[in-house]
Backbone as CSV, one residue per row, in Angstrom:
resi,resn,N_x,N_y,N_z,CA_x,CA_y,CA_z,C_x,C_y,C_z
1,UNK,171.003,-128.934,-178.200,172.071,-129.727,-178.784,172.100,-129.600,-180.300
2,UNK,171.724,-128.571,-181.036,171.487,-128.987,-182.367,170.446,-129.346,-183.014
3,UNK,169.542,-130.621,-182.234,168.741,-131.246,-183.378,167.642,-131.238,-183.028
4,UNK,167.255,-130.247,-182.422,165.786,-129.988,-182.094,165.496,-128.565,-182.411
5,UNK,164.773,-127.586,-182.827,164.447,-126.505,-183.470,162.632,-125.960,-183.247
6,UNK,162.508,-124.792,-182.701,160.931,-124.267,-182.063,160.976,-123.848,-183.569
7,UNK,159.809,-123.926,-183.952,159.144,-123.829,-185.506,157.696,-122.444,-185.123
8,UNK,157.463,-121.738,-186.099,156.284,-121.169,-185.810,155.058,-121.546,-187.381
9,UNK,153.965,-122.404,-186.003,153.428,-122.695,-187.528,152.426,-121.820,-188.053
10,UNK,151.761,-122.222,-189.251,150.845,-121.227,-189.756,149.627,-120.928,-188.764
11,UNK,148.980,-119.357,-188.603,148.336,-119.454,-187.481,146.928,-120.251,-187.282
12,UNK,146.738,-120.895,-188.542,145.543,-122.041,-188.738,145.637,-123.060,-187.647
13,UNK,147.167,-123.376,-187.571,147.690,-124.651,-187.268,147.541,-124.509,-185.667
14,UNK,147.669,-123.388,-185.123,148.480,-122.724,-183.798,147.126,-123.603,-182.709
15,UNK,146.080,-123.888,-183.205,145.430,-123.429,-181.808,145.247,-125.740,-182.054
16,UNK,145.957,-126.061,-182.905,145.593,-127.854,-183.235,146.753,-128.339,-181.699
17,UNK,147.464,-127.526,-181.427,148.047,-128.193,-180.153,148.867,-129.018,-180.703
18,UNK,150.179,-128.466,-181.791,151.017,-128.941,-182.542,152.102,-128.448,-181.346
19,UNK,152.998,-129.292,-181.217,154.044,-129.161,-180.373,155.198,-127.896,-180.863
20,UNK,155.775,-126.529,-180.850,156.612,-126.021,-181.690,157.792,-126.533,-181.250
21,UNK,158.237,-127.427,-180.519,159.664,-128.098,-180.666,159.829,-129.296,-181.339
22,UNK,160.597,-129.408,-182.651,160.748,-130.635,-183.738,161.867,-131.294,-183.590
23,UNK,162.426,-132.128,-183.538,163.695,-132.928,-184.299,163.860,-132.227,-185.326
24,UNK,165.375,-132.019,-185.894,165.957,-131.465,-187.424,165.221,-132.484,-188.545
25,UNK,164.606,-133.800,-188.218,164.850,-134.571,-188.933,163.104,-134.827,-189.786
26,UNK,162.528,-133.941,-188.628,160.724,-133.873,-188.812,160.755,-132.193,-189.855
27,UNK,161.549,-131.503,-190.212,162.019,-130.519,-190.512,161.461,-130.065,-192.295
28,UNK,161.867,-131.653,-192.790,161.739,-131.321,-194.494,160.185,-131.012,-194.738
29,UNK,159.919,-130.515,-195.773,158.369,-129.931,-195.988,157.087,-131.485,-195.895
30,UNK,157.489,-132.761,-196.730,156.695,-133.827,-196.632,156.604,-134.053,-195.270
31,UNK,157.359,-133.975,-193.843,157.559,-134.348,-192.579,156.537,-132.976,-192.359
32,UNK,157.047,-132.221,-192.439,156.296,-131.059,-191.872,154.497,-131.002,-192.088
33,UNK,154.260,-131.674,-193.432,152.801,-131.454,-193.633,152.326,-132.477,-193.106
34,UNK,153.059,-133.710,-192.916,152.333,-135.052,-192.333,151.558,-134.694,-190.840
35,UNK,152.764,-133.301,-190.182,152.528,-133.267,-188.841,151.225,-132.320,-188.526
36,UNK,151.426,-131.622,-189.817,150.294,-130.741,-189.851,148.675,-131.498,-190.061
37,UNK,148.910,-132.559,-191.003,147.234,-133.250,-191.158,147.390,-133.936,-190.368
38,UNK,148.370,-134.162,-189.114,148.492,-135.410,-188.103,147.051,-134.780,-187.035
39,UNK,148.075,-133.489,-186.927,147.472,-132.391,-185.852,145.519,-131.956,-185.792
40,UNK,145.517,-131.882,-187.470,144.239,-131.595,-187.560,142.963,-133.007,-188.096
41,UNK,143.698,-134.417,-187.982,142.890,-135.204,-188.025,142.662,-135.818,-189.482
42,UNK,143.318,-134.815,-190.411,142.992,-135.394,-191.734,144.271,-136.747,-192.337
43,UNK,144.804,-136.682,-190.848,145.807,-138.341,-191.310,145.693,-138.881,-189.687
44,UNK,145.407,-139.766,-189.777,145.602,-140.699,-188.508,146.687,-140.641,-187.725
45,UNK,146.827,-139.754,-186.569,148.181,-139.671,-185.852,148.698,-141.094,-185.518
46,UNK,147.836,-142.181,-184.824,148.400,-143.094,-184.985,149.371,-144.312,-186.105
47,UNK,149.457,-143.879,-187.149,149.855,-144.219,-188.600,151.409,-143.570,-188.487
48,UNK,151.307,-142.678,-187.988,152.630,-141.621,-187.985,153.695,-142.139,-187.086
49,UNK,155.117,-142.811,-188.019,156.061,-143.139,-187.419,156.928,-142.387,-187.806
50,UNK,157.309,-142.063,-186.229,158.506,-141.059,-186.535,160.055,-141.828,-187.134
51,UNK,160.761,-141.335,-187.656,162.290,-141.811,-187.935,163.374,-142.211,-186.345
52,UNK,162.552,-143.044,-186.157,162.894,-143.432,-184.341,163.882,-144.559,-184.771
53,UNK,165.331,-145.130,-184.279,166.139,-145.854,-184.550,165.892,-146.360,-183.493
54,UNK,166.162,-146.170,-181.789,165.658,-147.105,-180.611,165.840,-145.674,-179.980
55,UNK,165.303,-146.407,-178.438,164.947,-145.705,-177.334,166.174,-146.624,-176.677
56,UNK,167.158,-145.365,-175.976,168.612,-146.015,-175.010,168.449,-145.825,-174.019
57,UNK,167.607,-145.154,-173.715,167.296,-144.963,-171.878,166.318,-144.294,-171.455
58,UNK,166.340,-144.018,-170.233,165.537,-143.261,-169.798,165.352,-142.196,-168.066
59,UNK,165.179,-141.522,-168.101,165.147,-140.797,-166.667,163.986,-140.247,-165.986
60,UNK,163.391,-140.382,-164.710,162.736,-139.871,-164.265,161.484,-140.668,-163.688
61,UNK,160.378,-140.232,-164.112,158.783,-141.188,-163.727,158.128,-140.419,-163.831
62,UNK,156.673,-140.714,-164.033,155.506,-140.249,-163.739,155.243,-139.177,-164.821
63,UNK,155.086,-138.126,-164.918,155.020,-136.707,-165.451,156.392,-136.320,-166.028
64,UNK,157.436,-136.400,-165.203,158.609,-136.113,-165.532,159.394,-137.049,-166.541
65,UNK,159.039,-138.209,-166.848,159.568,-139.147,-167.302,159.994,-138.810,-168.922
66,UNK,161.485,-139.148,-168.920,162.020,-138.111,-170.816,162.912,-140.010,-170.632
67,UNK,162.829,-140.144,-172.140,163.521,-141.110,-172.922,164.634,-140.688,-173.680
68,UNK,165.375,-141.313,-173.821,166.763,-140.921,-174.970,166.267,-141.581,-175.792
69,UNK,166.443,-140.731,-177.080,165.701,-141.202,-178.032,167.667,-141.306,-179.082
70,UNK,167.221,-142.139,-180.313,168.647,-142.391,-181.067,167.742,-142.484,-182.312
71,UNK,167.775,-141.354,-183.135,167.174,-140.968,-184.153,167.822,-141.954,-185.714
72,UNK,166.827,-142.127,-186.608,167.751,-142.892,-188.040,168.686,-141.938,-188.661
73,UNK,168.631,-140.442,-188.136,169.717,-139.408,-188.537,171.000,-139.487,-187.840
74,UNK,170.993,-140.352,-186.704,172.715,-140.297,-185.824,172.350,-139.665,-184.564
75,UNK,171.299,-138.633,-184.891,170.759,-137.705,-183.663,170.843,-138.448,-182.020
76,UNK,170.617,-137.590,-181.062,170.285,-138.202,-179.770,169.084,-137.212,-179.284
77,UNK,168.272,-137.484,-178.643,167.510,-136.338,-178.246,166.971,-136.664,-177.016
78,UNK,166.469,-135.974,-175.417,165.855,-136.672,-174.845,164.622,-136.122,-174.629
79,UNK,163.611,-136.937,-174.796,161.852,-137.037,-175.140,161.096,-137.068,-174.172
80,UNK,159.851,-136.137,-174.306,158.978,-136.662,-173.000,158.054,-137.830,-173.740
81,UNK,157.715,-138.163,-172.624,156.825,-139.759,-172.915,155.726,-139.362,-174.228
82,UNK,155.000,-138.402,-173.977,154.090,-138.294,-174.861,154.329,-137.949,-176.380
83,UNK,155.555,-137.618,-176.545,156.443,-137.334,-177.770,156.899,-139.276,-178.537
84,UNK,156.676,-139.755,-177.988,157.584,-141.400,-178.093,156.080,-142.660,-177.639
85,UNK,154.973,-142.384,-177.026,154.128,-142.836,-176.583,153.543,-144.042,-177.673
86,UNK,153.510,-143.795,-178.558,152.691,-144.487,-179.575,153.992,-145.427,-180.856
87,UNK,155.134,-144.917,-179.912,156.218,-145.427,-181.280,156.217,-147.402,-181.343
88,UNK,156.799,-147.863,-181.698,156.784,-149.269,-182.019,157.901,-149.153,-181.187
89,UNK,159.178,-148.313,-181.191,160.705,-148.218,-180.830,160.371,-148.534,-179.453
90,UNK,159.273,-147.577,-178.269,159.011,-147.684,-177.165,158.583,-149.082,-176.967
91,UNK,157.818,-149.966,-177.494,157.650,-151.294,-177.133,158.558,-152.363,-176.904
92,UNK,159.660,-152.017,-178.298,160.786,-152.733,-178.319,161.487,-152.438,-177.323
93,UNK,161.735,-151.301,-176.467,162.254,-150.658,-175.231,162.219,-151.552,-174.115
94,UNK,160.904,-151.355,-173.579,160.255,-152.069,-172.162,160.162,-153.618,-172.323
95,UNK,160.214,-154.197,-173.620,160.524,-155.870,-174.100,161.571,-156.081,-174.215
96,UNK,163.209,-155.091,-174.054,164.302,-155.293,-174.194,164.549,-155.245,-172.552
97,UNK,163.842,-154.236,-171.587,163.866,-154.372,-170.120,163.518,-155.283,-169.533
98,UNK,162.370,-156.123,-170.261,161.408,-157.649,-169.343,160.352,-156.681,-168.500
99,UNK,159.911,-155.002,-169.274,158.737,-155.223,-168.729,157.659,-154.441,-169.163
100,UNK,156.210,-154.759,-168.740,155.313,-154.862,-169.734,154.643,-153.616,-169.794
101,UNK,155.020,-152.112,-168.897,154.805,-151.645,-169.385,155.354,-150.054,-168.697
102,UNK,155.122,-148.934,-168.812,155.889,-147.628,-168.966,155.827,-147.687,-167.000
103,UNK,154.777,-147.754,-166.419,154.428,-147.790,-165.273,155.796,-148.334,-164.214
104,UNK,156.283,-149.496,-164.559,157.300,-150.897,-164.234,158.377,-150.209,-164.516
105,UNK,158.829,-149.352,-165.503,160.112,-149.122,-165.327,160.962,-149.103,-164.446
106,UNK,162.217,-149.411,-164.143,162.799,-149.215,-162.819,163.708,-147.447,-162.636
């Protein structure tokens, strides 16, 4: 759709199990290096909030399970769980459903 882009990173980076599919919006060089010391431990991945506006839905379960994600760029994208797992946006999600947690979804 546009706003997602496979990146090739430096081959230092290659074997940290950096995802090569980005949002346009993870793209600028400060986004890009955050993801890079995210990857290799020298920044706390958990600290790392993505530019997540809300989570509008969702499809699937289990393994398969992708979120619509509604980016602070206008973007739409749809996410696998482990891409969105740790966001604050996902909490506000399943507390906007009444439930407590990814498992419960209907």
């Amino acid at each position: 759709d546009g706003s997602s882009f496979k990146v090739d990173p430096p081959s230092d980076k290659k074997a940290q199990d950096l995802h090569p599919v980005l949002h346009a919006s993870l793209l600028s060089f400060p986004n890009w290096q955050q993801l890079l010391d995210a990857s290799v431990g020298t920044a706390p991945a958990v600290n790392v909030e993505w530019p997540v506006q809300k989570f509008v839905s969702h499809s699937g379960s289990g393994t398969g399970l992708l979120f619509e994600v509604l980016w602070q760029s206008g973007d739409v994208s749809w996410e696998p769980l482990g891409n969105g797992k740790h966001l604050d946006a996902l909490a506000s999600y399943l507390e906007a459903l009444g439930v407590d947690s990814i498992t419960s979804l209907p």
